[in-house]
C-alpha positions in Angstrom: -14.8 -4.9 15.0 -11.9 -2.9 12.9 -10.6 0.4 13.8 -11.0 2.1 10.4 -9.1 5.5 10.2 -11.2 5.9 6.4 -13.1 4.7 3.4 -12.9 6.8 1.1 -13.4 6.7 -3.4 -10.3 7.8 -6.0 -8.4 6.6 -8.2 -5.6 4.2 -7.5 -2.3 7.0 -7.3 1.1 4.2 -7.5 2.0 1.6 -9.1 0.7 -1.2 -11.3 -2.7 0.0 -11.1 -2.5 3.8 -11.1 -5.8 5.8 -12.1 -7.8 2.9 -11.2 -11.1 4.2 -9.9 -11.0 1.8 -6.3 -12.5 2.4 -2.5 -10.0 2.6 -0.2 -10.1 1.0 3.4 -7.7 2.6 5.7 -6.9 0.7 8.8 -5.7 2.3 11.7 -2.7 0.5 13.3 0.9 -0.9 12.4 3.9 -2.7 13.8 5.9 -0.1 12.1 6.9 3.9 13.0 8.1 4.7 9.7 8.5 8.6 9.8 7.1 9.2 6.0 3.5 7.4 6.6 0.6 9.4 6.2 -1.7 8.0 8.1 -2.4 9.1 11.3 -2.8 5.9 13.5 -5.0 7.7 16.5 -7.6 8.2 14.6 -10.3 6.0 13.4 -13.7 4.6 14.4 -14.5 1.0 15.1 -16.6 -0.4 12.1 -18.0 -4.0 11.8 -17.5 -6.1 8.3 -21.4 -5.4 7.5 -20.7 -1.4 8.2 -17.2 -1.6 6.1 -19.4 -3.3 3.4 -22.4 -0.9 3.4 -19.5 1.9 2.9 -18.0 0.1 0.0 -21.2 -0.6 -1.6 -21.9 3.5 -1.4 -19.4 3.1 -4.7 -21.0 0.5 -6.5 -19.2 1.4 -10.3 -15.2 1.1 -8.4 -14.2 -2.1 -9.5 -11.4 -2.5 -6.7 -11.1 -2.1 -3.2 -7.6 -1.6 -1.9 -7.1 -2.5 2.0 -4.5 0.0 2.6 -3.1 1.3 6.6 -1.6 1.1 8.3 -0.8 -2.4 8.0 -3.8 -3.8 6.9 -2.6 -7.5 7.6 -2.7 -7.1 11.0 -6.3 -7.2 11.1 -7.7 -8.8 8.0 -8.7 -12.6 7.8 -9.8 -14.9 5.5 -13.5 -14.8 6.4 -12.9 -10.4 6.4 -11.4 -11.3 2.5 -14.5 -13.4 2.3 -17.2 -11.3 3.2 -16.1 -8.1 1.2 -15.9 -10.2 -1.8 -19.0 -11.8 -1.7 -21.2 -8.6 -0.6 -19.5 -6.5 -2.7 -18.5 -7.9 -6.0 -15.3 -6.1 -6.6 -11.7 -7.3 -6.5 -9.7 -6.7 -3.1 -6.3 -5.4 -3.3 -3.8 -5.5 -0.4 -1.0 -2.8 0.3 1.4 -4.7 3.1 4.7 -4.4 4.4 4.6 -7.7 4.7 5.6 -8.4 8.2 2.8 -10.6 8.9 1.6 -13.5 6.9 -1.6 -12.8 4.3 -5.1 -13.8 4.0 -6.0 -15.8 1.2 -8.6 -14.7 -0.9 -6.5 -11.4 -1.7 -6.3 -10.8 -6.4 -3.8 -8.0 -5.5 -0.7 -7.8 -3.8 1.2 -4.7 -3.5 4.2 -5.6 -1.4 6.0 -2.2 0.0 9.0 -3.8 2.6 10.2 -1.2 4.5 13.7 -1.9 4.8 16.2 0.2 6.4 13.8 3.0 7.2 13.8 4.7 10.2 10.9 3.5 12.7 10.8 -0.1 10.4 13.1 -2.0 12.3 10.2 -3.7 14.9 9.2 -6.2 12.4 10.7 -8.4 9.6 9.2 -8.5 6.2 8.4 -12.6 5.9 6.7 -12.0 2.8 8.5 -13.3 -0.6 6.0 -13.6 -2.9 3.8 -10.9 -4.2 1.6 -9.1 -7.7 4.0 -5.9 -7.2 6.7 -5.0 -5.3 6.7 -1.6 -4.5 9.9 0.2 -2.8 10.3 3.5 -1.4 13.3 4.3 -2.6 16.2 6.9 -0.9 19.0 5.2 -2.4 19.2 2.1 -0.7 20.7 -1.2 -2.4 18.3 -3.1 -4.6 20.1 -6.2 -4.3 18.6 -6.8 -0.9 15.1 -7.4 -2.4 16.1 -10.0 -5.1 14.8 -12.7 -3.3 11.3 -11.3 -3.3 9.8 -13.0 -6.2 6.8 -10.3 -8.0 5.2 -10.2 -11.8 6.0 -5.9 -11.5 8.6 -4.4 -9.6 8.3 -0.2 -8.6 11.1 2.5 -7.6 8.6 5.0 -5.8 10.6 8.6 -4.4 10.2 9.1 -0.5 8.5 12.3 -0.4 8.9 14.6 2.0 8.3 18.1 3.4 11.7 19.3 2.6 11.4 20.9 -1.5 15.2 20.3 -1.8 15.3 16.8 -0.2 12.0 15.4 -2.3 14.3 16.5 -5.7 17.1 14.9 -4.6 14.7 11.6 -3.5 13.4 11.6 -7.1 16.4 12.3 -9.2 18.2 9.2 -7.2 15.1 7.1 -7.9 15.3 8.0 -11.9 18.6 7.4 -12.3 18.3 4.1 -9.9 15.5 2.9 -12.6 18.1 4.0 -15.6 20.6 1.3 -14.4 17.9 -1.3 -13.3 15.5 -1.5 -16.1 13.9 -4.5 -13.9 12.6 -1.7 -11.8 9.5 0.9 -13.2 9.2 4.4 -11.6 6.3 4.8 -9.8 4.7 8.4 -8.8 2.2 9.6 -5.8 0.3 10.9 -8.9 -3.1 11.6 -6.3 -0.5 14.2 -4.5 0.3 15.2 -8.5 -3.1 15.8 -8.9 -4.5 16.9 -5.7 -7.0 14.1 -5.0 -7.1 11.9 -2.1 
């Protein structure tokens, strides 16, 4: 049984594969606190693989699912990886902080370390290897994720509540891409847009 906080149909909002119709599986539960996450870790409702599966299948044109949290990692196995695949036919993405070793199986990794974040000090990120690095950025020093090796590397803004704060967050993040053209900007287009 997984606690599953949602499944839900959009289109992919960050990174690599932005407006990528996918299904998302939200798992409830993480070994971090950071204070920008949006999910709400109280919530969710105890699902089997064959229930996750029959939810999937409810989108049968997405060509991607994207196991999302949370900290999906926590929670997913080989046999989990296994079982989507095989009774669902799409490609399964992964969006980790990478504190916790991966399941094989995965075509995506999204790697998002949370370094330096309030709330993100509980866990190390042992992960070094992944599809896309994706960093919340507030100005912190790139150089500390140089040893993470990844085909696509991302500058995302933290959003926040504050207006003034969230311009300031985005402008440092633009200018950070500017100097590093290693790094791409990557938007929360789905809050751009207004979709989930």
């Amino acid at each position: 049984m997984y606690k599953i906080n949602e499944i839900f149909h959009s289109l992919q909002g960050e990174g690599f594969h932005t407006g990528t119709p996918s299904v998302f599986v939200r798992f409830s539960g993480c070994n971090l606190h950071c204070v920008f996450c949006d999910t709400d870790h109280q919530e969710g409702t105890m699902m089997t693989v064959e229930e996750i599966v029959d939810a999937i299948n409810r989108y049968p044109d997405a060509p991607m699912v994207v196991l999302t949290g949370g900290e999906p990692s926590l929670f997913v196995d080989d046999s989990f990886v296994d079982s989507i695949k095989q009774q669902t036919g799409k490609r399964i993405a992964m969006e980790t902080n990478g504190t916790h070793s991966l399941p094989s199986g995965l075509d995506w990794i999204t790697l998002s370390p949370k370094f330096g974040f309030k709330g993100a000090e509980a866990a190390t990120c042992i992960v070094t290897c992944c599809d896309e690095l994706k960093v919340v950025y507030c100005g912190q020093d790139l150089s500390k994720y140089d040893h993470i090796q990844a085909q696509y590397r991302f500058l995302q803004p933290c959003y926040c509540e504050d207006a003034e704060q969230c311009q300031s967050n985005i402008k440092a993040c633009v200018d950070a891409v500017m100097a590093h053209p290693c790094w791409r900007l990557s938007l929360q287009t789905h809050r751009i847009l207004g979709i989930r």
